[in-house]
C-alpha positions in Angstrom: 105.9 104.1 115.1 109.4 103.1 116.6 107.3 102.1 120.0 104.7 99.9 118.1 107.8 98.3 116.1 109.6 97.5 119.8 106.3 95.8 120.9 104.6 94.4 118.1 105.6 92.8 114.5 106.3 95.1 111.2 105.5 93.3 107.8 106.4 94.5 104.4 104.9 94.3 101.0 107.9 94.0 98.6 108.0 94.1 94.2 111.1 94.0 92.5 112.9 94.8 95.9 111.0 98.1 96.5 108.8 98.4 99.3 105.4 99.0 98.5 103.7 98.6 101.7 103.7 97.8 105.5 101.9 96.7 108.5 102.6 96.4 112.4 100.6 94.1 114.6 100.3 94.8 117.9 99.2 92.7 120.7 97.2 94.5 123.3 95.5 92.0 125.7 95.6 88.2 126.0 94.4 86.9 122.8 93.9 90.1 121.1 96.5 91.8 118.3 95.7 95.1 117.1 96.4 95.8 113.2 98.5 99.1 113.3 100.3 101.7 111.0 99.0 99.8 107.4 100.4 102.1 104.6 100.5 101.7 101.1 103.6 103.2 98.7 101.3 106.5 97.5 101.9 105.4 93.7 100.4 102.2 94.5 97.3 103.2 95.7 94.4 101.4 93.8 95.7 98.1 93.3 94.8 96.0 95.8 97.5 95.9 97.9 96.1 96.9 101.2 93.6 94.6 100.7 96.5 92.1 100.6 98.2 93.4 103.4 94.4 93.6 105.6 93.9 89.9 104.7 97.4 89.0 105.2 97.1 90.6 108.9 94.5 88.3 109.6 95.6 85.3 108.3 99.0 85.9 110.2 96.9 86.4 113.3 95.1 83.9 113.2 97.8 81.4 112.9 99.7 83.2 115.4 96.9 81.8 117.7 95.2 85.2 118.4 91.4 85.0 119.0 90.5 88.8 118.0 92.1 91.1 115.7 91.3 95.1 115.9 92.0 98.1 113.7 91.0 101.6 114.2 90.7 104.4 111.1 89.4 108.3 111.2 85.8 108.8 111.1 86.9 110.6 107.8 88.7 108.0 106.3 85.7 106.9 104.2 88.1 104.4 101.9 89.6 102.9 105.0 86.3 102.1 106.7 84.8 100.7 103.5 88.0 98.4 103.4 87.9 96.8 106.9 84.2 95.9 106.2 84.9 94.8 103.2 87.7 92.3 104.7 85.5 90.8 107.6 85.6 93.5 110.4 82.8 94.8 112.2 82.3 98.9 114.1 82.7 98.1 118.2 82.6 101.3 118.7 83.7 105.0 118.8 86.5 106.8 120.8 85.0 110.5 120.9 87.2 112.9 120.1 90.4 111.0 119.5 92.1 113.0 117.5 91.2 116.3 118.4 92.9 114.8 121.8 95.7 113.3 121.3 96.4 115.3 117.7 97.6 119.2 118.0 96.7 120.0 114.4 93.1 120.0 112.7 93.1 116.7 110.5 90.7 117.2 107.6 90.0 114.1 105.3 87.9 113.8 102.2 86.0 117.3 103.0 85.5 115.9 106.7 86.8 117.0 109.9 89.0 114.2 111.6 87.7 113.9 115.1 86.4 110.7 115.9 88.5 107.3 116.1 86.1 104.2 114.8 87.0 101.0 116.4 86.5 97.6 114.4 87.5 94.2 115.2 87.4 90.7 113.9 87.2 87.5 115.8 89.3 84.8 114.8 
């Protein structure tokens, strides 16, 4: 995380002066800003919030003049996927093996093995 937060821009959710969730963006080519490291305070989970934080992304994107904005979740992360639909993005595609790659434990999500990174992006 301390790389992204040198070359992108970290946002934070705040209520009653507690932090309840975060984002980086992260440009990556001309244009383009990834959506990076979105997490939501664990007793939060539920409410809406990373909703917020997904639309938020893109607004602040947008008026930061980027064209595309991309995210990338877990083939397992069933929640995440449905969310990032849900909030205008669209599947470009699939980076095989991802995280049995670049990951030296076994991730295991929702009764699913963690391989596969799905790749989704918005245009602006």
């Amino acid at each position: 995380m301390k790389t992204y937060l040198r070359r992108g821009e970290c946002y934070v959710a705040e209520l009653n002066h507690e932090i309840i969730g975060v984002y980086v963006l992260l440009p990556t080519r001309p244009e383009t800003v990834e959506l990076v490291n979105i997490a939501v305070m664990e007793s939060r989970h539920g409410q809406g919030i990373g909703k917020q934080l997904v639309l938020h992304a893109i607004k602040t994107a947008k008026v930061s003049g980027y064209k595309t904005i991309e995210v990338g979740t877990g083939n397992s992360s069933v929640g995440q996927l449905y969310l990032y639909q849900k909030c205008g993005f669209r599947i470009v595609g699939v980076d095989r093996d991802f995280f049995v790659r670049h990951y030296p434990e076994v991730i295991y999500e929702n009764g699913i093995h963690c391989r596969d990174m799905i790749r989704l992006s918005q245009d602006l």
